[in-house]
C-alpha positions as a Markdown table, in Angstrom:
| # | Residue | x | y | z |
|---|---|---|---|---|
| 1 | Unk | 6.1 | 5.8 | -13.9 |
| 2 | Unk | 4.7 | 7.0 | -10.1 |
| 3 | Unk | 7.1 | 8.2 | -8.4 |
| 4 | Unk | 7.5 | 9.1 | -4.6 |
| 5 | Unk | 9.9 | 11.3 | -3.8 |
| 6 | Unk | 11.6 | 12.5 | -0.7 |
| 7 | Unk | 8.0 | 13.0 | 0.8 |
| 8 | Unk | 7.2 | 14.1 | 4.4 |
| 9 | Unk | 3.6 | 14.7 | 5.9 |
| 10 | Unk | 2.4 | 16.3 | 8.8 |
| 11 | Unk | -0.9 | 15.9 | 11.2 |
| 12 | Unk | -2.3 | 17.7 | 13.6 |
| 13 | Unk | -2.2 | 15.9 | 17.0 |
| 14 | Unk | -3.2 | 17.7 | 20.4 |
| 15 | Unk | -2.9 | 21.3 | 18.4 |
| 16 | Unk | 0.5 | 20.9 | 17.1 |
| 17 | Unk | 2.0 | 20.0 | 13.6 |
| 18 | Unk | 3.6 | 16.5 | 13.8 |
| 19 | Unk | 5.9 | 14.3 | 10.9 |
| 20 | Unk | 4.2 | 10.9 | 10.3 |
| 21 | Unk | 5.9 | 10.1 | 7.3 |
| 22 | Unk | 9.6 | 11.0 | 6.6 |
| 23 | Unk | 11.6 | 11.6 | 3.3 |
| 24 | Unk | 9.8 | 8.8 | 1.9 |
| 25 | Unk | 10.9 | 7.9 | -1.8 |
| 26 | Unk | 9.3 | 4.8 | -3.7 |
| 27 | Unk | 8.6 | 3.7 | -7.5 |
| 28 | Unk | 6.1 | 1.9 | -9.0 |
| 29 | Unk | 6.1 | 0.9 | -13.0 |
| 30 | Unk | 3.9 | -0.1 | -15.2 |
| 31 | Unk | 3.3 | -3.9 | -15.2 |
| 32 | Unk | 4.9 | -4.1 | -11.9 |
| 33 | Unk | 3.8 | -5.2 | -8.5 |
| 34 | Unk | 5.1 | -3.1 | -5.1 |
| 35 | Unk | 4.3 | -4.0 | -1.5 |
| 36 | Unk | 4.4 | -1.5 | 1.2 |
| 37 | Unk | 4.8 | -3.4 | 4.4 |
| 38 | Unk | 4.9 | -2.8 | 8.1 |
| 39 | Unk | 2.8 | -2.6 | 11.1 |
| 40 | Unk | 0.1 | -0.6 | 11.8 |
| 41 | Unk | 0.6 | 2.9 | 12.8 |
| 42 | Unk | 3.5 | 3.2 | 10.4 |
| 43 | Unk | 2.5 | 5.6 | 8.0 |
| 44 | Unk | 1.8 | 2.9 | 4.7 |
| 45 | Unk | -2.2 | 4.0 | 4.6 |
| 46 | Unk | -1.0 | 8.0 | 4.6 |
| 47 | Unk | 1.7 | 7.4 | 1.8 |
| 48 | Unk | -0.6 | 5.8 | -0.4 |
| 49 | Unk | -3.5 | 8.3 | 0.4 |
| 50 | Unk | -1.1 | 10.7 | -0.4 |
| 51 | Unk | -0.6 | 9.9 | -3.7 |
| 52 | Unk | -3.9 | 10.7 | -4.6 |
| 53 | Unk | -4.2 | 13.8 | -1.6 |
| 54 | Unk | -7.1 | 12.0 | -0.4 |
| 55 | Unk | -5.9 | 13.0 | 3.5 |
| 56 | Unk | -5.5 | 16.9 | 2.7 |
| 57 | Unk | -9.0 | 17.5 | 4.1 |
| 58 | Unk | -8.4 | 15.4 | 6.8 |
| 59 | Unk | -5.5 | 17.4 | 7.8 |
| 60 | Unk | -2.6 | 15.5 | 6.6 |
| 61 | Unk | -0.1 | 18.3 | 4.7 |
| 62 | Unk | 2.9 | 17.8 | 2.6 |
| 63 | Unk | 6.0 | 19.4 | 4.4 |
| 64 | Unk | 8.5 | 18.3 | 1.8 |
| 65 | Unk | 9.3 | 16.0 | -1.8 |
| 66 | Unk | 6.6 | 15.4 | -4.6 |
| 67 | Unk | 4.9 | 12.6 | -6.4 |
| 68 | Unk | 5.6 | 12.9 | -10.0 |
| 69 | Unk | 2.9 | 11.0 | -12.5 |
| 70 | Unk | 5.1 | 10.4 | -15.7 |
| 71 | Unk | 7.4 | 13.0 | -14.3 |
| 72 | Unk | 4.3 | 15.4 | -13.7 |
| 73 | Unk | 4.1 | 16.9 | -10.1 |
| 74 | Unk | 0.7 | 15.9 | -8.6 |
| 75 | Unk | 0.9 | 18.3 | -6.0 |
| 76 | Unk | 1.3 | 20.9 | -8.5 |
| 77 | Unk | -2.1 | 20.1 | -10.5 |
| 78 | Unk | -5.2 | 22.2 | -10.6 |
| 79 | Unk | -8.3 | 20.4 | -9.1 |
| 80 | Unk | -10.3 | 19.4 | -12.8 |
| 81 | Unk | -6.3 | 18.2 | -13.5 |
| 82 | Unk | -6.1 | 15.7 | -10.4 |
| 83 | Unk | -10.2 | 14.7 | -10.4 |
| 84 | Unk | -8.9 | 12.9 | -14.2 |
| 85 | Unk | -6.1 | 11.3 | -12.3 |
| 86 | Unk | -8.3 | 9.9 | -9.9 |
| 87 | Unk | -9.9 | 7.1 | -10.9 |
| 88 | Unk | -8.8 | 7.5 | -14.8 |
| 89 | Unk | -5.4 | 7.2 | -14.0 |
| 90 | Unk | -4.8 | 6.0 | -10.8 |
| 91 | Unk | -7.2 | 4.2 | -8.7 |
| 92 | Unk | -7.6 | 3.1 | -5.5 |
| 93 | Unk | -9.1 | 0.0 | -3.2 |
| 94 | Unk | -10.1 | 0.6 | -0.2 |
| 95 | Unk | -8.9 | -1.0 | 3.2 |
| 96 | Unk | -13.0 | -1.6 | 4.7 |
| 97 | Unk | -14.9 | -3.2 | 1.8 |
| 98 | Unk | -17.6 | -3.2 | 4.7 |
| 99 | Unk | -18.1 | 0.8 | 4.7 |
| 100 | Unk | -16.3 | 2.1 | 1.3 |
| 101 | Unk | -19.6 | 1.9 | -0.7 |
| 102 | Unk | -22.2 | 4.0 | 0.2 |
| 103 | Unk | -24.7 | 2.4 | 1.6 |
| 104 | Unk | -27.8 | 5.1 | -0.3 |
| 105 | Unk | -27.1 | 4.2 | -3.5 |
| 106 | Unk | -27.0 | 0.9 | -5.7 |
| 107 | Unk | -23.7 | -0.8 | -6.8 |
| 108 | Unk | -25.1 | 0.1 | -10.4 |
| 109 | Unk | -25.2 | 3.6 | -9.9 |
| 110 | Unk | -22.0 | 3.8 | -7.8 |
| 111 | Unk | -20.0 | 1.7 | -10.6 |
| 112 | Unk | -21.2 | 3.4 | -13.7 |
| 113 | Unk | -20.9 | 6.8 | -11.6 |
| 114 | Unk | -17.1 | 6.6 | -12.2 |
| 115 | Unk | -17.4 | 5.0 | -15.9 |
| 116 | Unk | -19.3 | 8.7 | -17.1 |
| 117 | Unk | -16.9 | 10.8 | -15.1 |
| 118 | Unk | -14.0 | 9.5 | -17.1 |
| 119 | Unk | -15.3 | 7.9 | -19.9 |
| 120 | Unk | -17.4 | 9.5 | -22.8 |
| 121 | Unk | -20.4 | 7.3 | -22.6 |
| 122 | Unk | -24.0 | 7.7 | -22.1 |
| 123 | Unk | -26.1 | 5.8 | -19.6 |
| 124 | Unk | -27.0 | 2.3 | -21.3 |
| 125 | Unk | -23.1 | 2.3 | -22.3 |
| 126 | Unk | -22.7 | 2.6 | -18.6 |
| 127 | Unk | -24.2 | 0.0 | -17.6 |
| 128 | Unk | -23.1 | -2.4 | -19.9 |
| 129 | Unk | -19.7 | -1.8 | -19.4 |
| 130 | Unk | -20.5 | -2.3 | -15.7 |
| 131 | Unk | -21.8 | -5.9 | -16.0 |
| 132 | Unk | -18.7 | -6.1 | -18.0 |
| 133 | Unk | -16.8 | -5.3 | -15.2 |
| 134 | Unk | -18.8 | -7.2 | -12.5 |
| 135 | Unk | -18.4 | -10.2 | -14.9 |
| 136 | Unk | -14.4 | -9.7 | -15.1 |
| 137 | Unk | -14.3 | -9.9 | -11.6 |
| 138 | Unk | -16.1 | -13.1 | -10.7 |
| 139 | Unk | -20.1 | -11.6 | -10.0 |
| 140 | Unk | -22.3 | -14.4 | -11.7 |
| 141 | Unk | -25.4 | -12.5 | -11.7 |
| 142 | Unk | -24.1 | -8.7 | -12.4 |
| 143 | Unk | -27.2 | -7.5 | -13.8 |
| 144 | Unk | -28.9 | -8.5 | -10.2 |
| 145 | Unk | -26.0 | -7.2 | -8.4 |
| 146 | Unk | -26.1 | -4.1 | -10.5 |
| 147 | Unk | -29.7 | -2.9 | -8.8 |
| 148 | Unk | -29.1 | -4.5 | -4.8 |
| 149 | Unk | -27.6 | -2.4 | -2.4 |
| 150 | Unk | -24.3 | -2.7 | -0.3 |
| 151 | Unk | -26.1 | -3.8 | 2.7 |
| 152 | Unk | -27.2 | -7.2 | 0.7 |
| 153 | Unk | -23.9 | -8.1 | -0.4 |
| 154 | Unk | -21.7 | -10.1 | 1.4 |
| 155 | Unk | -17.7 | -8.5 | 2.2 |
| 156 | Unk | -15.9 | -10.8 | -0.2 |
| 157 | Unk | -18.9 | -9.2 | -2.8 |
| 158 | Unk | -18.2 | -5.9 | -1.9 |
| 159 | Unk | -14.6 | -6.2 | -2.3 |
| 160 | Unk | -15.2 | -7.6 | -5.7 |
| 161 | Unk | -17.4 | -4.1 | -6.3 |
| 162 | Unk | -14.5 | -1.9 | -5.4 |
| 163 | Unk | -12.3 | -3.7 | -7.6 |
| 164 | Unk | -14.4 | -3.2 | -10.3 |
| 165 | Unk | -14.9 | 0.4 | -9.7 |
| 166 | Unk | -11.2 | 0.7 | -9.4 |
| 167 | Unk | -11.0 | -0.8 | -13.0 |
| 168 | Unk | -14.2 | 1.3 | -14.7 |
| 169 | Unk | -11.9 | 3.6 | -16.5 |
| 170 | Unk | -9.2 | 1.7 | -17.2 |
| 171 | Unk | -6.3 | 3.2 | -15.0 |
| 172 | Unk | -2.6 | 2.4 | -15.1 |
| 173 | Unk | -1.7 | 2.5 | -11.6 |
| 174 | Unk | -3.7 | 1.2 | -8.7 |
| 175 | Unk | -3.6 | 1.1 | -5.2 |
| 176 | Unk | -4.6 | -1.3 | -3.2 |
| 177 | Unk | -4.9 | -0.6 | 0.3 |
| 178 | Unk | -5.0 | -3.8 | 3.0 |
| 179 | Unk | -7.3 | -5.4 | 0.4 |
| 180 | Unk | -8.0 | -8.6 | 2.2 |
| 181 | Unk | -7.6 | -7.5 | 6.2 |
| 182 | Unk | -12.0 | -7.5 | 6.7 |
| 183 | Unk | -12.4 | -10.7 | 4.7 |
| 184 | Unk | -12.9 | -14.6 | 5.5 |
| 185 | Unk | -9.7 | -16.6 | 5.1 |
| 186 | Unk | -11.6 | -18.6 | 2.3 |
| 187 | Unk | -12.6 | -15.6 | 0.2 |
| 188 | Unk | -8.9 | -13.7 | 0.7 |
| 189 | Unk | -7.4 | -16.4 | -1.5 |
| 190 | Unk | -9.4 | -15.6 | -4.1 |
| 191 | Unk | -9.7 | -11.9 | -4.3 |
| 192 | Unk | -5.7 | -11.9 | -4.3 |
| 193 | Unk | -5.7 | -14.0 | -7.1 |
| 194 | Unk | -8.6 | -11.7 | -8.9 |
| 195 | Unk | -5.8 | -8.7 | -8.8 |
| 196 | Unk | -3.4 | -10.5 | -9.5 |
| 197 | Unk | -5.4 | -11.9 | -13.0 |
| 198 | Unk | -6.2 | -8.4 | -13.7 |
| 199 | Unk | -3.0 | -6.8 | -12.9 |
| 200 | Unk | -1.0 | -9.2 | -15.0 |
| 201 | Unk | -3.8 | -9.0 | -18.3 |
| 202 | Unk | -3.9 | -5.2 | -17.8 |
| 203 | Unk | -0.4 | -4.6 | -17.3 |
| 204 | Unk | -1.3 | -2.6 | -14.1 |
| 205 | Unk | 1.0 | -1.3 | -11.9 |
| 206 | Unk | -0.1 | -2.3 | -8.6 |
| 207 | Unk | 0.7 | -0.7 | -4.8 |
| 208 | Unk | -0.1 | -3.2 | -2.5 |
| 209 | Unk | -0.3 | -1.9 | 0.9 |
| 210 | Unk | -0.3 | -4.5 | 3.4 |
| 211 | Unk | 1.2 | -6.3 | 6.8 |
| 212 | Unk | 1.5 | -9.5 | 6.0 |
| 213 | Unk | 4.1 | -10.7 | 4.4 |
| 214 | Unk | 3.1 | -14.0 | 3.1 |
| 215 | Unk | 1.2 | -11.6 | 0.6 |
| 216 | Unk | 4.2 | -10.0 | -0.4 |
| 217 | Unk | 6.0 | -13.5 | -1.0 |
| 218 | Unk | 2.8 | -14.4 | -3.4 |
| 219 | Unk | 2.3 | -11.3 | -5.5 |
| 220 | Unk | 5.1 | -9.0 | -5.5 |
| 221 | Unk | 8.2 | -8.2 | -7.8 |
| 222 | Unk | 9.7 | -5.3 | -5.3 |
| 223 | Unk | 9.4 | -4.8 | -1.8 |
| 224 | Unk | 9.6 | -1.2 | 0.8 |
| 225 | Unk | 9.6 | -2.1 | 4.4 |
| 226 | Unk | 8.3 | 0.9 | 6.5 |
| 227 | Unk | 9.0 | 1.8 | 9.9 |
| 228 | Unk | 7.4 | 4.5 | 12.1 |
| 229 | Unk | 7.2 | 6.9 | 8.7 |
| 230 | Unk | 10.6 | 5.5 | 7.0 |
| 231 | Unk | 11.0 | 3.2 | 4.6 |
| 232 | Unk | 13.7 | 0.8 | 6.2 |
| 233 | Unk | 14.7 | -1.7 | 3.8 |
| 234 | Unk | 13.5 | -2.0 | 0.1 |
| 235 | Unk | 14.4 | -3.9 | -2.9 |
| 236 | Unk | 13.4 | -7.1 | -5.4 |
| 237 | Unk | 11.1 | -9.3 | -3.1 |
| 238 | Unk | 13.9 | -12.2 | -4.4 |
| 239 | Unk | 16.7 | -10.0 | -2.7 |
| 240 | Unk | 14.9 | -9.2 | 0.7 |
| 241 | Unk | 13.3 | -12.7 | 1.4 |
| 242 | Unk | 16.8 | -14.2 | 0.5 |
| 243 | Unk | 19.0 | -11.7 | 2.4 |
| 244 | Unk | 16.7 | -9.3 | 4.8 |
| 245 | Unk | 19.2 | -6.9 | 5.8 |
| 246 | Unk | 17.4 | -4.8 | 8.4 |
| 247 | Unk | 16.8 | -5.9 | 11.6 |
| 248 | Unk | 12.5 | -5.1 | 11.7 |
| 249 | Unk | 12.4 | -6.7 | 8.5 |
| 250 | Unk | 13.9 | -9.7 | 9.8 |
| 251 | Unk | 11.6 | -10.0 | 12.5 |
| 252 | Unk | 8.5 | -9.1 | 10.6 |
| 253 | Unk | 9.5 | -12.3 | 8.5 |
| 254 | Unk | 9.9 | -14.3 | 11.5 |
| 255 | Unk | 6.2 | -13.7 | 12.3 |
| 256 | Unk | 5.0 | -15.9 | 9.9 |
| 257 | Unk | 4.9 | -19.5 | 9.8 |
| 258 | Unk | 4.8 | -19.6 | 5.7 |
| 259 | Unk | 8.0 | -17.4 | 6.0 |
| 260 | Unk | 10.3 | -18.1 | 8.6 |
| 261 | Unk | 12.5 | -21.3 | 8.7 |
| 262 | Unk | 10.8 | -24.3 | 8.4 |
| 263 | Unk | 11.4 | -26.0 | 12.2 |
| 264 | Unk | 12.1 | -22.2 | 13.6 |
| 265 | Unk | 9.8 | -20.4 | 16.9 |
| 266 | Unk | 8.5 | -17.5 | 15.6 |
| 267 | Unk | 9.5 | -14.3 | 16.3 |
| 268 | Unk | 8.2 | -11.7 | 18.8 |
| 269 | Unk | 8.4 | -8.2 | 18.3 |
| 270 | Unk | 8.2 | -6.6 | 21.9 |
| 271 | Unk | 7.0 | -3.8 | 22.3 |
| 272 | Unk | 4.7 | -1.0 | 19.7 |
| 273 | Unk | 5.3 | 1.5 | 16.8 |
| 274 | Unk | 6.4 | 4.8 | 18.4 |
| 275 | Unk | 3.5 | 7.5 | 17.4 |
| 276 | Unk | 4.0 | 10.7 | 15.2 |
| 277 | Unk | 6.3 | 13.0 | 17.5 |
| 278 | Unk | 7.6 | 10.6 | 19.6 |
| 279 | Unk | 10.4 | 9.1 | 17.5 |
| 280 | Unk | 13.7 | 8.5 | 18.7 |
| 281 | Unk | 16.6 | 10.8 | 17.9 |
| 282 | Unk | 18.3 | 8.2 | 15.8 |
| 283 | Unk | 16.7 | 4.9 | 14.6 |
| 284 | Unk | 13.4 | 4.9 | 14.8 |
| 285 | Unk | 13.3 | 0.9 | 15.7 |
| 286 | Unk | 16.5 | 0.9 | 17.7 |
| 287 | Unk | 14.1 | 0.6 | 20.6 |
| 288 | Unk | 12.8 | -2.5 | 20.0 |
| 289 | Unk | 15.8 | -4.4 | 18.5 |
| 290 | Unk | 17.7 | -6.9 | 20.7 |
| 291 | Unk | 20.7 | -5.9 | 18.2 |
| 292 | Unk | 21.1 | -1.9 | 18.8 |
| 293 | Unk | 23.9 | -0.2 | 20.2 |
| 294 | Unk | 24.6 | 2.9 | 21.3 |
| 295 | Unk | 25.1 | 5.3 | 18.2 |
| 296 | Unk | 22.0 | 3.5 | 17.3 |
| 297 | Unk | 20.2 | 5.6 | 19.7 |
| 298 | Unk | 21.8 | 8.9 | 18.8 |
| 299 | Unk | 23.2 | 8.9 | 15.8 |
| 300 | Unk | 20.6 | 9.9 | 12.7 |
| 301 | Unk | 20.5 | 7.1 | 10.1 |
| 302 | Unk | 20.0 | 7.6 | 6.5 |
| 303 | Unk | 17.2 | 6.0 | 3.9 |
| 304 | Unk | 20.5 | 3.9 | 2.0 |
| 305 | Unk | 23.9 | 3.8 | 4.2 |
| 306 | Unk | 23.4 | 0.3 | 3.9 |
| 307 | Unk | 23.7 | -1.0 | -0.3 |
| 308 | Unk | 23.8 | -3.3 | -2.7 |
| 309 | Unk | 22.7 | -3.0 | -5.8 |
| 310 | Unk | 18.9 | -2.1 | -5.9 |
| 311 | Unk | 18.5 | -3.4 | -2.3 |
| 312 | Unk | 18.9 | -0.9 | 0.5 |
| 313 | Unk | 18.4 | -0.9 | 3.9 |
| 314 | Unk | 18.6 | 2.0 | 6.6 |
| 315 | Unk | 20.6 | 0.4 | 9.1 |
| 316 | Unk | 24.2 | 1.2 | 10.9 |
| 317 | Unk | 25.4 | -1.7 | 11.4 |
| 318 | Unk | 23.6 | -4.3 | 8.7 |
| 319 | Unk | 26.8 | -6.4 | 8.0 |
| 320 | Unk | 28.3 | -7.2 | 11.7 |
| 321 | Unk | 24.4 | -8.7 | 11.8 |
| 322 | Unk | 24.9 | -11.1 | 8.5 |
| 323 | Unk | 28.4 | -12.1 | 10.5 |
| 324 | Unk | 26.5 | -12.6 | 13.7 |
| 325 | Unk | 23.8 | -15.0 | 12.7 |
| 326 | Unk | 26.5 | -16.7 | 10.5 |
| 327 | Unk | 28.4 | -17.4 | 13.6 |
């Protein structure tokens, strides 16, 4: 199992040290599929980072919790320890297929790169495991592809790359980081259904980090809604599309046409994500919802006192809004 647990991180902004993701707790198992939603600017990008420490040199530090790998701390591991985990473990797609392959180097040598870091095999091994991988994820011509160079390939090509390079050695977990935002409408169809394929005949767990929920509805078993560096609601997709409890995830699901009522105007969220350091005292989207009240504003709001069963949400007053829009 990964586990997230509890975990805060701090940036730098204008010289000072600033939370931009707080108490954060999530699980992902093996054969299982998670979404991390929300809107830009609310931390999902730095969480997932995190569980790799891919923003420590960008100045992103841990203030608080841990990330356990089968109960293993990775912030507690030794560099040679955490450069197995990455990418023999755990991997990770990028958000930008357009500029997350180097642009000096071939797609061959990037690929088998990764395949003789983690795996013990020589050069021609290599390389035919990469045309393996190339084939698995749709590349007709992988011995071609193999020898061109990121600049020749198109973005639905490159994503297909990544993906492969994510699967080289064979990891349990991946992440997958806004893995259609860059791409055509016509290709996104068919690079979710690629992870997907692999996902399910791998028995991956997957960390899909995205904004759109219509993704979510597709490919995932279990659902976190973030906020501004919380995690607002989270549970069994089934749960949180039948019964959205909190009030952003409500409105996030309004925003889409697939996902909203059929016949219903879709919903505006006025207003932006508060930045790192300017969050409000007590819920961090009281601001923007037409349902807050005073203590809303003031009073500090915890990551469950809302519950039922596996599905919690982190809002005061979650069941006088079920009896409003029943009224």
């Amino acid at each position: 199992m990964l586990e997230i647990r509890d975990l805060s991180l701090t940036v730098s902004i204008e010289g000072r040290r600033v939370e931009a993701v707080s108490a954060v707790s999530l699980q992902l198992e093996a054969g299982r599929v998670l979404g991390l939603v929300g809107e830009s600017g609310c931390g999902k990008s730095l969480t997932a980072q995190a569980i790799l420490r891919l923003g420590e040199h960008q100045g992103v530090e841990k203030s608080s919790g841990d990330i356990l790998l089968d109960g293993n701390s990775l912030f507690e591991m030794d560099d040679e320890s955490l450069r197995r985990i990455r990418g023999g473990r755990i991997s990770m797609v990028f958000q930008e297929p357009m500029t997350a392959l180097n642009p000096v180097f071939s797609i061959g040598s990037q690929i088998t790169e990764v395949i003789r870091l983690h795996l013990d095999m020589d050069k021609q091994q290599a390389n035919a495991r990469a045309v393996q991988l190339l084939h698995d994820v749709g590349m007709q011509d992988a011995e071609q592809v193999l020898k061109q160079y990121p600049d020749s390939l198109s973005g639905g090509m490159r994503q297909r790359v990544l993906i492969s390079m994510a699967m080289a050695a064979d990891p349990d977990y991946i992440i997958a980081d806004e893995p259609t935002t860059a791409l055509d409408v016509s290709v996104q169809k068919r690079i979710i259904t690629l992870l997907l394929n692999l996902q399910k005949k791998r028995n991956l767990g997957l960390l899909l980090v995205t904004h759109d929920f219509g993704l979510v509805a597709e490919m995932c078993d279990d659902v976190a809604v973030m906020y501004a560096g919380q995690i607002v609601e989270a549970g069994k997709v089934a749960d949180i599309f039948d019964h959205p409890a909190h009030p952003y995830t409500r409105a996030l699901m309004g925003c889409r046409p697939e996902v909203s009522e059929p016949g219903a105007s879709l919903t505006v969220i006025s207003g932006q994500v508060p930045s790192p350091g300017h969050w409000p005292q007590g819920c961090h989207f009281a601001e923007r919802c037409s349902l807050a009240r005073h203590d809303c504003m003031e009073k500090p709001v915890t990551a469950a006192c809302w519950q039922q069963g596996e599905h919690i949400a982190r809002c005061l007053h979650v069941d006088e809004h079920d009896m409003d829009d029943r009224t």
